[in-house]
N, C-alpha and C positions, 0 to 999 in steps of 0.2 A: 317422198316415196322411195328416194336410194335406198336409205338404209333398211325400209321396211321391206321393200320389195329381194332385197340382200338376203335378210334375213330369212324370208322366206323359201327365198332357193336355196337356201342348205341346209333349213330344218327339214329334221324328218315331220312327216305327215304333210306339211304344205308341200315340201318338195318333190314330193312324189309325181313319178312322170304320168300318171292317170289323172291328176286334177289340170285342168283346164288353163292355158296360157291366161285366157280371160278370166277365169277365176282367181290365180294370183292378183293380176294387173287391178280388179275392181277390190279384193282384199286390203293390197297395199295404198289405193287410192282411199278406203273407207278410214282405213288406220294411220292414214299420213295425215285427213280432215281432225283425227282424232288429236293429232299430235298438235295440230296450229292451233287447235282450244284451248289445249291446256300448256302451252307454253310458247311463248313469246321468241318466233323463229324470227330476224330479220331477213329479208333479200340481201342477195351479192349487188354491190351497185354497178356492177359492168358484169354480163353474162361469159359473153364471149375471152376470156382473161385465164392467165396463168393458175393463179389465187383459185380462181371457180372451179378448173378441173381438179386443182388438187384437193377443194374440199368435198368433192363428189366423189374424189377416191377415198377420202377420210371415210367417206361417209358409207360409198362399200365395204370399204375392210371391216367395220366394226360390224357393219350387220353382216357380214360370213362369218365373224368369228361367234357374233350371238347365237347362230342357226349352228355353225360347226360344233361349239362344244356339245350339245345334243345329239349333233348326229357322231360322238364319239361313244358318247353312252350308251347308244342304238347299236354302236359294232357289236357291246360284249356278247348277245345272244348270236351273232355268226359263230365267235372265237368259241364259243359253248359248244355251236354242231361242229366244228370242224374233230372237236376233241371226241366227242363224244360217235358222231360219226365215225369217222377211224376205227374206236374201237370196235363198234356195233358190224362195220363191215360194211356199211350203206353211203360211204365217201362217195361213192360214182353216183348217189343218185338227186340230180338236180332239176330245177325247177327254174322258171322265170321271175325275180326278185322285184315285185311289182313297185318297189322303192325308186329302183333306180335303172332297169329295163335289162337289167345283164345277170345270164345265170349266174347262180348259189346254190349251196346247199337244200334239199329241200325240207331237212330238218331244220335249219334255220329261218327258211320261210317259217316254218308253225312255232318257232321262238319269236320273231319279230312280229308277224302278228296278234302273237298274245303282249308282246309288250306294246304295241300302239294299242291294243285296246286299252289294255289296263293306262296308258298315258292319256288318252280322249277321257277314261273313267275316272281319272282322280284330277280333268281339267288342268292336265300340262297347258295343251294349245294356249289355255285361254292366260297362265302364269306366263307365257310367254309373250304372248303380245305385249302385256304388264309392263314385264321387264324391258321390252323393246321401248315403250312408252317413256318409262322411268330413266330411260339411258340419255334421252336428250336434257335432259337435267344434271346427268352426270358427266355425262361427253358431249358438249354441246357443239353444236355445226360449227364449223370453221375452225375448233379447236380440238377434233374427234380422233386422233392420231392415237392410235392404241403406243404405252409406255413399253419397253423392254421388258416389266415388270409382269404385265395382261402378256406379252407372247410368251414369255416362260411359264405362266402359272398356265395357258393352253398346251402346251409341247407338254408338261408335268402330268395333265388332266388325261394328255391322250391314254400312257401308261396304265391310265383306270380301266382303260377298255378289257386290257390281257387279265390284267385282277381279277376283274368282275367275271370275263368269262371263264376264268378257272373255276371262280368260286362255284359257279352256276352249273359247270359240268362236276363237277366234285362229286355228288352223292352219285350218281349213274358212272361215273368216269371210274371210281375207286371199285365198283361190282361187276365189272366190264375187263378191268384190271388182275381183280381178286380171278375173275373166270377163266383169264388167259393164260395167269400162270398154273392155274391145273389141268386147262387142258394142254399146257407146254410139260407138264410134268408126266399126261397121261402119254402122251406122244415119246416121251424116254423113256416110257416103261412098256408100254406097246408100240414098238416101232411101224409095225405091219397097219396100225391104226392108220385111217385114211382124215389127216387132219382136217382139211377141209370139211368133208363129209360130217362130219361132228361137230366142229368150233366155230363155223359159221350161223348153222342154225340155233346153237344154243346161243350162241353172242346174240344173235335178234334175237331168242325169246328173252332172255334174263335181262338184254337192254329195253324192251317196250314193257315188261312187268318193270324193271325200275321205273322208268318216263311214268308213266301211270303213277306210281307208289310216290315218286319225288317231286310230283309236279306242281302239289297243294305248295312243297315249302318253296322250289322252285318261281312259284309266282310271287312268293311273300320277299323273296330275293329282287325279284325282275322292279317291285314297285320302289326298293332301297335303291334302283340302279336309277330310276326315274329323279327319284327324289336327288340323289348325288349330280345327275346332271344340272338339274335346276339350280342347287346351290351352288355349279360352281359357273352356271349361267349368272348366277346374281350376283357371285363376287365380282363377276367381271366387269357388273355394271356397277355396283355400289365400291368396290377395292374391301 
Protein backbone atom coordinates (compact mmCIF):
# COMPACT_ATOMS: atom_id res chain seq x y z
CA UNK A 1 0.00 0.00 0.00
CA UNK A 2 3.25 2.63 0.15
CA UNK A 3 3.47 3.13 -3.01
CA UNK A 4 -0.05 3.22 -4.02
CA UNK A 5 -1.07 5.13 -1.28
CA UNK A 6 2.19 7.55 -2.51
CA UNK A 7 0.85 7.73 -5.44
CA UNK A 8 -2.28 8.82 -4.54
CA UNK A 9 -1.34 11.69 -2.49
CA UNK A 10 0.14 13.56 -5.26
CA UNK A 11 -1.99 12.70 -7.93
CA UNK A 12 -4.28 15.18 -8.83
CA UNK A 13 -7.94 14.18 -8.38
CA UNK A 14 -7.09 11.47 -5.53
CA UNK A 15 -5.17 14.02 -3.87
CA UNK A 16 -7.48 16.47 -3.47
CA UNK A 17 -8.02 17.76 -0.08
CA UNK A 18 -11.96 17.02 -0.28
CA UNK A 19 -11.75 13.28 -0.80
CA UNK A 20 -11.88 11.58 2.46
CA UNK A 21 -8.43 10.27 4.50
CA UNK A 22 -10.62 7.00 4.64
CA UNK A 23 -11.36 7.12 1.06
CA UNK A 24 -7.58 7.10 0.12
CA UNK A 25 -6.51 4.58 2.90
CA UNK A 26 -9.55 1.89 1.68
CA UNK A 27 -8.40 2.87 -2.35
CA UNK A 28 -4.98 2.07 -1.58
CA UNK A 29 -5.83 -0.99 0.54
CA UNK A 30 -8.40 -2.25 -2.62
CA UNK A 31 -5.23 -1.53 -5.11
CA UNK A 32 -2.49 -2.96 -2.92
CA UNK A 33 -4.96 -6.66 -2.72
CA UNK A 34 -4.78 -5.82 -6.58
CA UNK A 35 -1.16 -5.78 -6.69
CA UNK A 36 -0.49 -9.32 -4.46
CA UNK A 37 -2.82 -11.01 -7.38
CA UNK A 38 -1.18 -10.30 -9.95
CA UNK A 39 2.30 -10.26 -8.83
CA UNK A 40 4.36 -12.22 -6.74
CA UNK A 41 5.49 -9.45 -3.71
CA UNK A 42 7.67 -11.43 -1.28
CA UNK A 43 7.91 -10.16 2.59
CA UNK A 44 11.04 -8.41 4.27
CA UNK A 45 12.21 -11.34 6.58
CA UNK A 46 12.97 -9.13 9.57
CA UNK A 47 10.49 -5.97 9.73
CA UNK A 48 12.01 -3.94 12.01
CA UNK A 49 15.64 -3.57 9.97
CA UNK A 50 17.76 -0.96 8.11
CA UNK A 51 17.04 -2.84 4.53
CA UNK A 52 12.88 -2.46 5.29
CA UNK A 53 12.91 1.20 5.83
CA UNK A 54 14.78 1.91 3.10
CA UNK A 55 12.54 -0.15 0.81
CA UNK A 56 9.50 1.56 2.08
CA UNK A 57 11.27 4.71 1.06
CA UNK A 58 11.92 3.11 -2.38
CA UNK A 59 8.72 2.48 -2.35
CA UNK A 60 7.39 6.24 -1.55
CA UNK A 61 9.52 7.93 -3.96
CA UNK A 62 8.48 6.06 -6.94
CA UNK A 63 4.80 6.50 -6.02
CA UNK A 64 5.30 10.70 -5.73
CA UNK A 65 6.98 10.63 -8.52
CA UNK A 66 4.08 8.52 -10.46
CA UNK A 67 1.28 11.04 -8.90
CA UNK A 68 3.89 14.14 -9.33
CA UNK A 69 4.43 13.84 -12.94
CA UNK A 70 0.55 14.32 -13.40
CA UNK A 71 0.23 16.87 -11.08
CA UNK A 72 2.91 18.69 -13.37
CA UNK A 73 0.51 18.46 -16.25
CA UNK A 74 -2.26 19.85 -14.04
CA UNK A 75 0.02 23.09 -13.37
CA UNK A 76 -0.21 24.12 -17.26
CA UNK A 77 -3.86 25.42 -16.82
CA UNK A 78 -2.66 27.78 -13.71
CA UNK A 79 0.34 29.05 -15.83
CA UNK A 80 -2.67 29.63 -18.61
CA UNK A 81 -4.68 32.09 -15.98
CA UNK A 82 -1.90 33.75 -14.74
CA UNK A 83 -1.01 34.84 -18.44
CA UNK A 84 -4.05 35.47 -19.38
CA UNK A 85 -5.43 37.00 -16.25
CA UNK A 86 -2.95 39.74 -16.27
CA UNK A 87 -3.87 40.73 -19.29
CA UNK A 88 -7.74 40.58 -18.88
CA UNK A 89 -7.00 42.65 -15.62
CA UNK A 90 -8.77 39.96 -13.36
CA UNK A 91 -5.14 38.89 -11.60
CA UNK A 92 -6.71 39.93 -7.99
CA UNK A 93 -9.45 37.83 -8.48
CA UNK A 94 -9.10 34.46 -6.47
CA UNK A 95 -10.87 31.65 -5.24
CA UNK A 96 -10.25 28.66 -3.01
CA UNK A 97 -8.29 25.85 -5.15
CA UNK A 98 -10.29 22.90 -4.17
CA UNK A 99 -7.14 20.79 -5.23
CA UNK A 100 -5.00 21.75 -2.70
CA UNK A 101 -6.91 24.13 -0.02
CA UNK A 102 -4.80 27.40 -0.86
CA UNK A 103 -5.96 30.35 -3.06
CA UNK A 104 -5.45 30.63 -6.99
CA UNK A 105 -6.43 32.21 -9.58
CA UNK A 106 -10.18 31.96 -10.14
CA UNK A 107 -9.80 31.76 -13.73
CA UNK A 108 -7.82 28.86 -13.24
CA UNK A 109 -10.14 27.14 -10.92
CA UNK A 110 -12.64 27.06 -14.24
CA UNK A 111 -9.32 25.64 -16.20
CA UNK A 112 -8.67 22.99 -13.82
CA UNK A 113 -11.78 21.99 -13.45
CA UNK A 114 -12.59 21.54 -17.04
CA UNK A 115 -9.32 19.65 -17.25
CA UNK A 116 -10.22 16.91 -14.33
CA UNK A 117 -13.20 16.57 -15.95
CA UNK A 118 -12.11 16.06 -19.29
CA UNK A 119 -9.29 13.54 -17.29
CA UNK A 120 -12.21 11.44 -15.23
CA UNK A 121 -13.84 11.50 -19.18
CA UNK A 122 -11.21 10.09 -21.14
CA UNK A 123 -10.48 7.54 -17.78
CA UNK A 124 -7.04 8.96 -16.82
CA UNK A 125 -7.88 7.74 -13.03
CA UNK A 126 -8.35 4.63 -14.18
CA UNK A 127 -4.74 4.65 -16.79
CA UNK A 128 -3.36 5.42 -13.86
CA UNK A 129 -3.87 3.04 -11.31
CA UNK A 130 -2.79 0.64 -14.49
CA UNK A 131 0.38 2.07 -14.67
CA UNK A 132 0.87 2.09 -10.77
CA UNK A 133 -0.06 -1.75 -11.08
CA UNK A 134 2.35 -2.20 -14.03
CA UNK A 135 5.21 -0.52 -12.25
CA UNK A 136 5.85 -3.38 -9.65
CA UNK A 137 6.83 -5.32 -12.51
CA UNK A 138 9.05 -2.76 -13.55
CA UNK A 139 10.37 -1.51 -10.38
CA UNK A 140 9.99 -4.17 -8.23
CA UNK A 141 10.07 -3.71 -4.24
CA UNK A 142 13.25 -3.93 -2.70
CA UNK A 143 14.82 -2.92 -5.81
CA UNK A 144 12.41 0.45 -6.53
CA UNK A 145 15.21 3.22 -6.48
CA UNK A 146 14.25 5.67 -9.14
CA UNK A 147 17.73 5.85 -11.73
CA UNK A 148 19.50 9.35 -12.29
CA UNK A 149 17.92 8.67 -15.71
CA UNK A 150 13.65 8.77 -14.22
CA UNK A 151 14.88 12.08 -12.01
CA UNK A 152 16.02 13.85 -15.16
CA UNK A 153 13.45 12.76 -17.46
CA UNK A 154 10.95 14.26 -14.29
CA UNK A 155 13.01 17.70 -13.78
CA UNK A 156 12.81 17.69 -18.06
CA UNK A 157 8.86 16.99 -17.89
CA UNK A 158 8.26 19.70 -15.33
CA UNK A 159 9.34 22.46 -18.12
CA UNK A 160 6.21 20.90 -20.07
CA UNK A 161 4.22 22.61 -17.66
CA UNK A 162 5.20 26.62 -18.90
CA UNK A 163 4.88 25.04 -22.61
CA UNK A 164 1.77 23.80 -22.30
CA UNK A 165 0.48 26.75 -20.49
CA UNK A 166 1.64 29.17 -23.06
CA UNK A 167 0.31 27.14 -25.63
CA UNK A 168 -3.20 27.30 -23.86
CA UNK A 169 -3.18 31.05 -23.23
CA UNK A 170 -1.90 31.83 -26.79
CA UNK A 171 -5.23 32.43 -28.70
CA UNK A 172 -6.78 34.83 -25.86
CA UNK A 173 -3.23 36.01 -24.72
CA UNK A 174 -2.25 37.19 -28.47
CA UNK A 175 -6.01 39.38 -28.61
CA UNK A 176 -5.47 40.69 -25.21
CA UNK A 177 -2.13 41.74 -26.51
CA UNK A 178 -3.19 42.88 -29.92
CA UNK A 179 -5.90 45.17 -27.65
CA UNK A 180 -3.28 46.76 -25.31
CA UNK A 181 -1.15 47.89 -27.85
CA UNK A 182 -4.00 50.09 -29.24
CA UNK A 183 -5.34 51.06 -26.54
CA UNK A 184 -1.46 52.14 -25.52
CA UNK A 185 -1.38 53.81 -28.85
CA UNK A 186 -4.77 55.45 -28.31
CA UNK A 187 -3.59 56.79 -24.98
CA UNK A 188 -0.44 58.71 -27.16
CA UNK A 189 -2.69 60.06 -29.14
CA UNK A 190 -5.25 61.27 -26.74
CA UNK A 191 -3.45 61.99 -23.68
CA UNK A 192 -6.48 63.51 -21.78
CA UNK A 193 -8.08 59.86 -22.37
CA UNK A 194 -8.70 58.26 -19.04
CA UNK A 195 -6.81 54.81 -19.60
CA UNK A 196 -8.29 52.98 -17.24
CA UNK A 197 -11.77 53.99 -17.83
CA UNK A 198 -11.41 52.49 -21.30
CA UNK A 199 -8.74 49.58 -21.24
CA UNK A 200 -9.98 47.84 -18.47
CA UNK A 201 -13.48 47.30 -19.54
CA UNK A 202 -12.75 46.52 -23.13
CA UNK A 203 -9.69 43.96 -21.88
CA UNK A 204 -12.86 42.03 -20.08
CA UNK A 205 -14.99 42.24 -22.76
CA UNK A 206 -12.63 41.11 -25.85
CA UNK A 207 -11.04 38.61 -23.21
CA UNK A 208 -14.43 36.63 -22.23
CA UNK A 209 -15.70 37.02 -26.08
CA UNK A 210 -12.18 35.36 -26.79
CA UNK A 211 -12.57 32.51 -23.53
CA UNK A 212 -16.00 31.76 -25.31
CA UNK A 213 -14.71 31.84 -29.02
CA UNK A 214 -11.29 29.67 -27.96
CA UNK A 215 -12.55 27.46 -25.67
CA UNK A 216 -13.80 24.48 -28.18
CA UNK A 217 -9.88 24.39 -29.24
CA UNK A 218 -8.86 25.16 -25.79
CA UNK A 219 -10.18 21.99 -24.67
CA UNK A 220 -8.95 19.98 -27.66
CA UNK A 221 -5.50 21.27 -26.15
CA UNK A 222 -6.23 20.53 -22.36
CA UNK A 223 -7.11 16.62 -23.47
CA UNK A 224 -3.10 16.60 -25.54
CA UNK A 225 -1.88 17.91 -22.09
CA UNK A 226 -3.71 14.87 -20.44
CA UNK A 227 -2.55 12.58 -22.86
CA UNK A 228 1.37 14.11 -22.57
CA UNK A 229 1.08 13.47 -18.92
CA UNK A 230 0.16 9.91 -19.12
CA UNK A 231 2.87 9.16 -21.49
CA UNK A 232 5.31 10.44 -19.68
CA UNK A 233 3.67 8.81 -16.51
CA UNK A 234 4.39 5.54 -18.49
CA UNK A 235 7.92 6.04 -19.62
CA UNK A 236 8.57 6.38 -16.24
CA UNK A 237 7.39 3.09 -15.53
CA UNK A 238 8.19 1.09 -18.69
CA UNK A 239 11.81 3.48 -19.48
Amino acid sequence: MVRVGAAFVAAPVFGNVGVPLQVRVALSGAVGVLVLGSNSIAPPPTIFALATFLAVAAEALVGFALGFILQIAFAAPLVASEVIGGAMGIGFATSVDPQNGRPSPALGQFFAIMLTLLFLSVDGHLVLVELVVRSYAALPPGAAWLTPDHLKAIALFGGYAFFAGLLLALPVGFLLLCLNLIVGMMSRAAPSLNLFAVGLPASLAVGVVALAVAFPAMGEYMLVIIREGLNATERLVLG
